[in-house]
ROPA-514424 format. One line per 5 residues: number of its first residue (from 0); their letters; for each residue x, y, z of N, C-alpha, C. Coordinates in steps of 0.02 Angstrom, whole numbers. Atoms other than C-alpha are relative to their C-alpha. Layout:
BEGIN
NUM) A) X:Y:Z:X:Y:Z:X:Y:Z ~ ...
This chain:
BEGIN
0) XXXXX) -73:4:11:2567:4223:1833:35:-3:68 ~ -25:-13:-71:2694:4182:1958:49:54:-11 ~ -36:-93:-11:2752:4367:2000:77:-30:22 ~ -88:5:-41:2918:4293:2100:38:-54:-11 ~ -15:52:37:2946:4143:2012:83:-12:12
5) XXXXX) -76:-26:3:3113:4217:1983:56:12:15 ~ -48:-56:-34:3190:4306:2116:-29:-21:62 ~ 1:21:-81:3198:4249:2312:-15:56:12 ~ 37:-53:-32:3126:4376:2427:72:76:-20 ~ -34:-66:-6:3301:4498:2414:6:9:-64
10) XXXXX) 6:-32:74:3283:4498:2226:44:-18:-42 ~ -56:42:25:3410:4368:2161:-32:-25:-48 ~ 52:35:61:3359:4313:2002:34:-70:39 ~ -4:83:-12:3337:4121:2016:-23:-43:-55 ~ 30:23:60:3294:3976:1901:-57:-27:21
15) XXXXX) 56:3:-2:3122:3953:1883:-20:-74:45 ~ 10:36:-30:3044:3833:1992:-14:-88:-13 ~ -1:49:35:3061:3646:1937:-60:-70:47 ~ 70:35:-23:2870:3540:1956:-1:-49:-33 ~ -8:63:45:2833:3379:1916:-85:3:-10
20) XXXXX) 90:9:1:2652:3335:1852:-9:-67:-34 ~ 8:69:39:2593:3166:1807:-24:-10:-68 ~ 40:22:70:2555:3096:1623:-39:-17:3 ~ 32:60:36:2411:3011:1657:-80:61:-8 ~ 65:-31:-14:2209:3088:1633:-7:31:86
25) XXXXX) 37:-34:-31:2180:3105:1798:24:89:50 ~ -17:-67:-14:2300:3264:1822:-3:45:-79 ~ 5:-44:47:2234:3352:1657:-47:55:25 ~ 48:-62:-22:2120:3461:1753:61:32:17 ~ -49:-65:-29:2288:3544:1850:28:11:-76
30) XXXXX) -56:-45:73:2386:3568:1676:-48:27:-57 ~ 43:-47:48:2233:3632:1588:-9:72:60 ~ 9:-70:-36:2212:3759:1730:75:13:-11 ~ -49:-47:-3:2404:3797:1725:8:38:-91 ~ -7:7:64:2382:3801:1545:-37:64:-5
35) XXXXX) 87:-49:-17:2212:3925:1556:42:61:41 ~ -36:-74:-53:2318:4038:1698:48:49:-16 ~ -40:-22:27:2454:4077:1600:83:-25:64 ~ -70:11:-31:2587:3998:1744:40:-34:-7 ~ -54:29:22:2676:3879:1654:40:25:-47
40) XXXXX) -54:-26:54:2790:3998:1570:46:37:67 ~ -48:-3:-53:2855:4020:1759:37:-53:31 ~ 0:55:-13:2870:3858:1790:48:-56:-35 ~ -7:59:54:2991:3703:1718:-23:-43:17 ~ 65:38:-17:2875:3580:1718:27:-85:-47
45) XXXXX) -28:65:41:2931:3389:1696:-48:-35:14 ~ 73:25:5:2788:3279:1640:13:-77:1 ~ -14:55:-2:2811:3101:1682:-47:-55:48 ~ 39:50:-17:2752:2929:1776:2:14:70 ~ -27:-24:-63:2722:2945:1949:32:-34:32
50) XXXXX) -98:52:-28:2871:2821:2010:40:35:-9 ~ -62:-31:33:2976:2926:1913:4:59:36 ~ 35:-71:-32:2904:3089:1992:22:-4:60 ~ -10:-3:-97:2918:3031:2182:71:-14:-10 ~ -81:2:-24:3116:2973:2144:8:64:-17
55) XXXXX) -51:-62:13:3148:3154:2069:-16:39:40 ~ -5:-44:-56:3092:3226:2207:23:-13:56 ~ -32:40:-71:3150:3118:2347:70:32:-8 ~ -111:-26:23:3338:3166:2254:-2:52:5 ~ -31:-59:13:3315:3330:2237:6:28:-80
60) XXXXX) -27:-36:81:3310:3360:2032:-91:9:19 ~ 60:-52:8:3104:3428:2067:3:40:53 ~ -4:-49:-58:3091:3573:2199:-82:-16:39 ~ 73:4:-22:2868:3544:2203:-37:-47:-40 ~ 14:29:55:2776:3407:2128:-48:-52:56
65) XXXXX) 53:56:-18:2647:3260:2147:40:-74:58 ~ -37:62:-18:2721:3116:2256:-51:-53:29 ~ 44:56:-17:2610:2927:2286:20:15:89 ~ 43:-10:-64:2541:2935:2481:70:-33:34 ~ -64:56:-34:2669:2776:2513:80:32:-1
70) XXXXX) -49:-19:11:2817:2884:2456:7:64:56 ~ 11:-45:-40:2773:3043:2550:21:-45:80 ~ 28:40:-71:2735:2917:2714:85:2:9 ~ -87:20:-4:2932:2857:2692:34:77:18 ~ -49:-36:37:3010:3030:2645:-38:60:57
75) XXXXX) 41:-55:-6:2884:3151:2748:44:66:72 ~ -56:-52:-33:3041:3225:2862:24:72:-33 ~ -26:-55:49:3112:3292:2696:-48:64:-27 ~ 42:-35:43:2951:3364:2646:-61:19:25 ~ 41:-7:-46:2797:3476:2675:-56:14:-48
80) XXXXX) 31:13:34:2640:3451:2602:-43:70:-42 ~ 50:-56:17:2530:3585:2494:-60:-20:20 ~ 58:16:-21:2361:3606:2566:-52:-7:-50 ~ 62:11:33:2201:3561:2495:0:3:-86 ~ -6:22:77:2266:3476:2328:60:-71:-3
85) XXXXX) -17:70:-9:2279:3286:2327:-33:-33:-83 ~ 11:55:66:2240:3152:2188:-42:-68:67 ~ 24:56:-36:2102:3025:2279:-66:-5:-23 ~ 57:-2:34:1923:2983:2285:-26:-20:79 ~ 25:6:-78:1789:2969:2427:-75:-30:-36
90) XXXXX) 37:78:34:1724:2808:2345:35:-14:-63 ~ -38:17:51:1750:2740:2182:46:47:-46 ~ -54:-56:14:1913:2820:2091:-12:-25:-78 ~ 24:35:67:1875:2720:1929:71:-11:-49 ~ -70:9:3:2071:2723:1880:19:-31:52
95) XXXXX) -37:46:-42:2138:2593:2021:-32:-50:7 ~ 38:32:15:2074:2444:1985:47:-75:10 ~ -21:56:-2:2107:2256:2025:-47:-38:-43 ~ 22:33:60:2059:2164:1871:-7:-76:11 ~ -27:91:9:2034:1966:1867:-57:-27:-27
100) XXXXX) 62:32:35:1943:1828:1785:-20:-50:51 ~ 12:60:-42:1961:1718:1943:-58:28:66 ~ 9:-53:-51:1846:1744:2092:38:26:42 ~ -70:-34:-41:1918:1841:2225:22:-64:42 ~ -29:18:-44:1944:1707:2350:38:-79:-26
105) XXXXX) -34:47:59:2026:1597:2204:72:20:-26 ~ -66:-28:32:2167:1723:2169:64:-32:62 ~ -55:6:-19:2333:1655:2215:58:29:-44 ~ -56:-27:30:2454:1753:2097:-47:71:-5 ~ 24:-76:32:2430:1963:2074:73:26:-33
110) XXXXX) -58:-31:46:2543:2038:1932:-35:84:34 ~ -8:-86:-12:2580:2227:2006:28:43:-59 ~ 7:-56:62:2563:2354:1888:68:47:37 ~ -63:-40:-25:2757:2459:1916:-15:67:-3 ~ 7:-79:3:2696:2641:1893:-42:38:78
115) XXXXX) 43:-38:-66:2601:2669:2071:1:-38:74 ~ 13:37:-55:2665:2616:2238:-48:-9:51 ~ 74:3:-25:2519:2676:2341:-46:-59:-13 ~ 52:46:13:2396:2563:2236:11:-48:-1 ~ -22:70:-11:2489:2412:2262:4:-24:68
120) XXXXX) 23:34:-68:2500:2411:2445:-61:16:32 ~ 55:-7:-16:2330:2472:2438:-49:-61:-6 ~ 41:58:31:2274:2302:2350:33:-51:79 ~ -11:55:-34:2392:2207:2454:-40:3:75 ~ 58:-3:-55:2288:2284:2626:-43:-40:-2
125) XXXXX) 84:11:27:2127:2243:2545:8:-80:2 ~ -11:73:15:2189:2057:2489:17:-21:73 ~ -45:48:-60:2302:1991:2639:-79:45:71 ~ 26:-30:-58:2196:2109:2777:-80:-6:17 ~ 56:-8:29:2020:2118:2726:-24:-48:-27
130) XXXXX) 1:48:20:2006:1954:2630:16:-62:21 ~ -8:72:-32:2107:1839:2704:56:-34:-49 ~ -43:30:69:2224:1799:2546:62:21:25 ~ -69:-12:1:2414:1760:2536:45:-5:-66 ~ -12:51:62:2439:1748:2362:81:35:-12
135) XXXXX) -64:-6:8:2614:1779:2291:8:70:-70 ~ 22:-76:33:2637:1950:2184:79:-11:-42 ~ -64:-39:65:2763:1995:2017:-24:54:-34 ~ -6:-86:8:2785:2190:1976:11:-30:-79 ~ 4:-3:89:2767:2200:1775:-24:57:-12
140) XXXXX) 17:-72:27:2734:2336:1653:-71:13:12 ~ 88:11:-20:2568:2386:1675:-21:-14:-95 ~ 5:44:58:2497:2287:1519:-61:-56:24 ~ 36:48:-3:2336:2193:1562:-16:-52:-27 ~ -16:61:16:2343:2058:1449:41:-36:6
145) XXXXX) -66:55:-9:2510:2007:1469:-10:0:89 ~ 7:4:-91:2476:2028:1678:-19:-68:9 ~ 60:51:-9:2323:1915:1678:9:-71:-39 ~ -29:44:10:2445:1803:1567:45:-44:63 ~ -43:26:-46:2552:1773:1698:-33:-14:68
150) XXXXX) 36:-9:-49:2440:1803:1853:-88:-28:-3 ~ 72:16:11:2269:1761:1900:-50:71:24 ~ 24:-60:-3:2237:1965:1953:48:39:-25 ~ -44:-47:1:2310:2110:1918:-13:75:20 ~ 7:-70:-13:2316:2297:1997:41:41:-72
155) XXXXX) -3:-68:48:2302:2441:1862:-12:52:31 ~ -5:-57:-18:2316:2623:1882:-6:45:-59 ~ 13:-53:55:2292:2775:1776:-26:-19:-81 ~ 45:1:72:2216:2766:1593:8:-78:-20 ~ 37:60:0:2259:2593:1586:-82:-39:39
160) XXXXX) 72:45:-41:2134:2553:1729:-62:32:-17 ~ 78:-43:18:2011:2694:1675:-26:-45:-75 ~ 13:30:66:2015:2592:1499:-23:-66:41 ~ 52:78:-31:1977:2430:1589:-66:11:24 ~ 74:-34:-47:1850:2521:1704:-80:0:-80
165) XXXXX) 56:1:49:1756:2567:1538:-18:-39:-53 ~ 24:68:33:1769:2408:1439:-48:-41:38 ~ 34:41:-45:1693:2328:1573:-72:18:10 ~ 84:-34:-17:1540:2454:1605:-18:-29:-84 ~ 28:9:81:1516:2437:1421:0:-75:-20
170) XXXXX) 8:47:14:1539:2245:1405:-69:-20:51 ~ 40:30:-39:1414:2221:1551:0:-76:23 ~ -2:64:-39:1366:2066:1619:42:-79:-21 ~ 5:78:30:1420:1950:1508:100:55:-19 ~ -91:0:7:1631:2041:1517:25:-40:25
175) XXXXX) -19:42:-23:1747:1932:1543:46:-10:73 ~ -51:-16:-76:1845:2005:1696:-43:31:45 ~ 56:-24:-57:1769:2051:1865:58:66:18 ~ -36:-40:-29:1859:2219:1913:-15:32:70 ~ 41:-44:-70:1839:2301:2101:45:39:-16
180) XXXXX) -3:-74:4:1869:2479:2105:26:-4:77 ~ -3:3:-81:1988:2514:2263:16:51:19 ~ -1:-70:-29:1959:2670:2301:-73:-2:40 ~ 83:47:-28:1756:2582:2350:43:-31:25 ~ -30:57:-35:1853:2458:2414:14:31:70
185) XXXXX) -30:-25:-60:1937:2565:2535:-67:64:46 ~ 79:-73:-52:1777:2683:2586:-39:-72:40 ~ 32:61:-27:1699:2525:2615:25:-44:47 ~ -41:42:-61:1825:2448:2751:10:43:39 ~ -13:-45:-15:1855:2606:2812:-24:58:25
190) XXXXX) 33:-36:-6:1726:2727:2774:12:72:6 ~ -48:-60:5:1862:2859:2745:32:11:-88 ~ -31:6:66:1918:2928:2572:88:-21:-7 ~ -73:33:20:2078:2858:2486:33:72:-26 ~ -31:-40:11:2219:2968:2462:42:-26:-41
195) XXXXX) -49:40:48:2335:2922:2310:49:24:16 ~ -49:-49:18:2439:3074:2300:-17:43:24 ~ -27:-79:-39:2489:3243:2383:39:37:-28 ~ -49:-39:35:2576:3377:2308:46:11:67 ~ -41:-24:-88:2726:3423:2440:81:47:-67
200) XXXXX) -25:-42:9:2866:3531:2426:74:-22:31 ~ -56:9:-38:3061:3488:2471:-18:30:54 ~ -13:-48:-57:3086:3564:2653:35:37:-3 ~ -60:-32:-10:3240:3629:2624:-13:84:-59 ~ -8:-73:42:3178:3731:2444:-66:45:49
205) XXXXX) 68:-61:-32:3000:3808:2544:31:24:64 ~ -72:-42:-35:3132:3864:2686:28:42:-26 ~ -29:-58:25:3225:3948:2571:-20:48:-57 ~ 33:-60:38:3092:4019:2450:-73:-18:25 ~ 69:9:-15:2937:4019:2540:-71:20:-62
210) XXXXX) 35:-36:45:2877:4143:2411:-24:-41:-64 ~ 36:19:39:2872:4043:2285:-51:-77:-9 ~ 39:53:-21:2800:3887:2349:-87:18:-9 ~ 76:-52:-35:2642:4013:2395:-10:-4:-84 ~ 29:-19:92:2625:4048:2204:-5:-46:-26
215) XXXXX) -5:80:59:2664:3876:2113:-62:-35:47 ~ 62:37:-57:2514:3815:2275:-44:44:-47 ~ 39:-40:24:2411:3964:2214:-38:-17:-95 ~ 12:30:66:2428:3922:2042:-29:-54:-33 ~ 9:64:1:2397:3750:2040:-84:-8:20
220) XXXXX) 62:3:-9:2236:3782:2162:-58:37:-50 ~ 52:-21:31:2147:3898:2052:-5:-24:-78 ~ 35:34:47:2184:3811:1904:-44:-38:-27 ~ 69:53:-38:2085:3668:1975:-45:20:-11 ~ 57:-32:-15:1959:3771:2015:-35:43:-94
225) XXXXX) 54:-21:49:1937:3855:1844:-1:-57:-55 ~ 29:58:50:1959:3671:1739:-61:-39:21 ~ 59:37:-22:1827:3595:1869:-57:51:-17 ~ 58:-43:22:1712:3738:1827:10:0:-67 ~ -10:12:83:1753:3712:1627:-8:-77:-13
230) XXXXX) -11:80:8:1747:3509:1657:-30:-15:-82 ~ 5:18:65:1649:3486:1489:31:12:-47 ~ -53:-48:36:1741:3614:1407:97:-57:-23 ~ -34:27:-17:1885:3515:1467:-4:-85:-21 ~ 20:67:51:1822:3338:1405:-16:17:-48
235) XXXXX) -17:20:70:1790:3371:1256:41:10:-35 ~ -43:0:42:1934:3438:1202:60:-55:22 ~ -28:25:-30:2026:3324:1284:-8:-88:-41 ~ 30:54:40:1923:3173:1186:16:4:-54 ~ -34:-11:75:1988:3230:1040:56:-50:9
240) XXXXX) -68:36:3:2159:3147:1069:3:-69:47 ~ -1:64:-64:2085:2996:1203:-48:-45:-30 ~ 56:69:-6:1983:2824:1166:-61:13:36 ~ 55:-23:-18:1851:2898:1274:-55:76:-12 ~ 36:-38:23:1704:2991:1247:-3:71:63
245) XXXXX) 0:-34:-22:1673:3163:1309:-29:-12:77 ~ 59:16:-45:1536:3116:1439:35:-51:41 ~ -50:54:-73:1674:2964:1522:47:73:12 ~ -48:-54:-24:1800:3109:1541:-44:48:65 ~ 18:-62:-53:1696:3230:1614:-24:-31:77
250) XXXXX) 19:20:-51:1632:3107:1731:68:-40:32 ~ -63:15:-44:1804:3044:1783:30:49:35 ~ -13:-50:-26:1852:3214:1818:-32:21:62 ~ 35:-20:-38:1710:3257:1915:-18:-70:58 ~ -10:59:-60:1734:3081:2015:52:-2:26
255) XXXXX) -64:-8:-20:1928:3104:2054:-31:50:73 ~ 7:-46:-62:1927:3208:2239:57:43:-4 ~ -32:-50:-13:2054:3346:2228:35:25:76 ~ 7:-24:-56:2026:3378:2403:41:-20:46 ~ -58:22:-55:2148:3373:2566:-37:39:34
260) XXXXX) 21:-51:-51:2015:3427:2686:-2:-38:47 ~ -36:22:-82:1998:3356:2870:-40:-73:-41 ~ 30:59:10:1901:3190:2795:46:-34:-43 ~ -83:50:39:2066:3150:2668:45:-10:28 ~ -39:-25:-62:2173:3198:2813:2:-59:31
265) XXXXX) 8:41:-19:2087:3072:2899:14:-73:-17 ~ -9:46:40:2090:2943:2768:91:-4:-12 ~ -44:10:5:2275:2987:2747:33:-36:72 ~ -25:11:-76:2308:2953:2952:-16:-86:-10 ~ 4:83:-8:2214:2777:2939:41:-28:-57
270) XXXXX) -22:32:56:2303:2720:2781:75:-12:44 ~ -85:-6:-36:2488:2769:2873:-13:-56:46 ~ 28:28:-54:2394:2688:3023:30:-93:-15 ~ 13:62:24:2389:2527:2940:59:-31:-51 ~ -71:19:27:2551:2522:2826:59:13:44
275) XXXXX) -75:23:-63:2677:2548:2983:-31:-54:25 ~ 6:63:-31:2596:2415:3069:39:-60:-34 ~ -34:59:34:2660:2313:2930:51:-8:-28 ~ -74:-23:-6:2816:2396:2935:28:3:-80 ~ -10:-26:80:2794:2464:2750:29:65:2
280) XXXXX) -13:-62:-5:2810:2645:2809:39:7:75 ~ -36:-4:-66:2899:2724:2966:-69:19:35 ~ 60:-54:-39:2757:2800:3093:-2:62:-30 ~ 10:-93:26:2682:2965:3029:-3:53:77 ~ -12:-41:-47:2719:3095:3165:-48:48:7
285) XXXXX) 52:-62:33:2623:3235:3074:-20:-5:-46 ~ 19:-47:82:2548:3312:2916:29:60:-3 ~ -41:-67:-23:2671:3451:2908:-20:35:-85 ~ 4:-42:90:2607:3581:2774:33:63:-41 ~ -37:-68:22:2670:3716:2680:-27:64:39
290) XX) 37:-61:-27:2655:3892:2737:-17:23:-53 ~ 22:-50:46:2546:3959:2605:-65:53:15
């Protein structure tokens, strides 16, 4: 429970601390641990896309919440990161996925999937940097048939791309779309894990309630910690209400990286590294973290 949730250090009641958490699978491990901890009854907790997530915190209507790598990079004056609890992978992520039926060095149109800025200038790296391609790009719903209508690729993200990911293992050789996985993509140019997402914290609210920053961090990490030690537990009930079977869950879970230790760190530095150059982001200065 968060003990101070409530009340700033001199004992002011306050309104409960307002978190954002993403809809998609691969943050059901944190809301089954806040779920399991008992701290979301300290917590208002707004559950949405993560586009939607990084503007309500950039404004000011979330206080602590998930924000894409590319948004943080822009915004990272206002804000200071929680330690060692990210959304990435250190290889394949199996949710970020560039889908196509063409080969790669055939694609001249990519339909961008609108729910994840990160994984779009993560493709465009990979394509224009890495490849050699200039093809021409339109933002659409994320919707892989209608994409791959319009386009000759398309970048997916969250349970759409995990649903492509596993049509594909399961169609085998003879599917009709070639998908690369760019979270491999990026270990493999790189040799550094991909960072999607960072939890961070306004500056202005962990200034003025340190205390509870420390608890809603606290909370968050050990929930982690007791849904990744329940992971089956955790897929299968979870399969109940999803298109996938217990045994893809548990292994998406246990393939996602959680982690913000000095090797995501790293991976977060070259990624910045490489999107100011192309004058997507400003220069990263620091990693400025919470005091928890």
């Amino acid at each position: 429970m968060l003990t101070g949730a409530g009340a700033d250090d001199d004992g002011d009641t306050q309104a409960r601390p307002r978190v954002g958490h993403i809809q998609f699978l691969n943050c059901l491990p944190l809301y089954w641990g806040l779920v399991h901890s008992g701290a979301l009854l300290d917590i208002e907790l707004t559950k949405d896309t993560p586009d939607r997530l990084n503007d309500a915190l950039i404004v000011g209507d979330l206080d602590i919440g998930p924000i894409s790598l590319v948004e943080y990079l822009r915004h990272a004056d206002e804000l200071v990161v929680l330690p060692d609890l990210a959304v990435g992978s250190d290889g394949p992520v199996l949710s970020v996925v560039l889908s196509t039926a063409a080969p790669l060095a055939e694609i001249r149109t990519v339909a961008l999937g609108s729910t994840s800025r990160t994984s779009v200038l993560l493709a465009r790296m990979l394509l224009e940097e890495r490849h050699g391609l200039r093809p021409e790009y339109v933002t659409m719903p994320p919707d892989l048939p209608s994409m791959l209508r319009e386009a000759d690729a398309a970048v997916i993200i969250g349970d759409t791309a995990l649903r492509a990911t596993y049509d594909a293992e399961r169609g085998g050789p003879d599917h009709p779309l070639r998908l690369i996985d760019l979270g491999a993509a990026w270990q493999e140019w790189t040799g550094l894990p991909m960072v999607f997402a960072v939890w961070a914290a306004r500056r202005s609210f962990a200034e003025r309630r340190p205390g509870v920053v420390k608890e809603v961090h606290g909370a968050f990490r050990s929930g982690l910690d007791l849904a990744l030690r329940d992971v089956d537990e955790v897929a299968a009930r979870a399969a109940r209400f999803e298109v996938f079977d217990p045994g893809t869950l548990a292994r998406y879970f246990t393939t996602l990286d959680f982690r913000l230790g000095a090797r995501q760190q790293a991976g977060i530095i070259a990624f910045a590294g490489r999107a100011a150059r192309r004058g997507d982001v400003p220069a990263l200065r620091e990693l400025r973290f919470a005091d928890v």
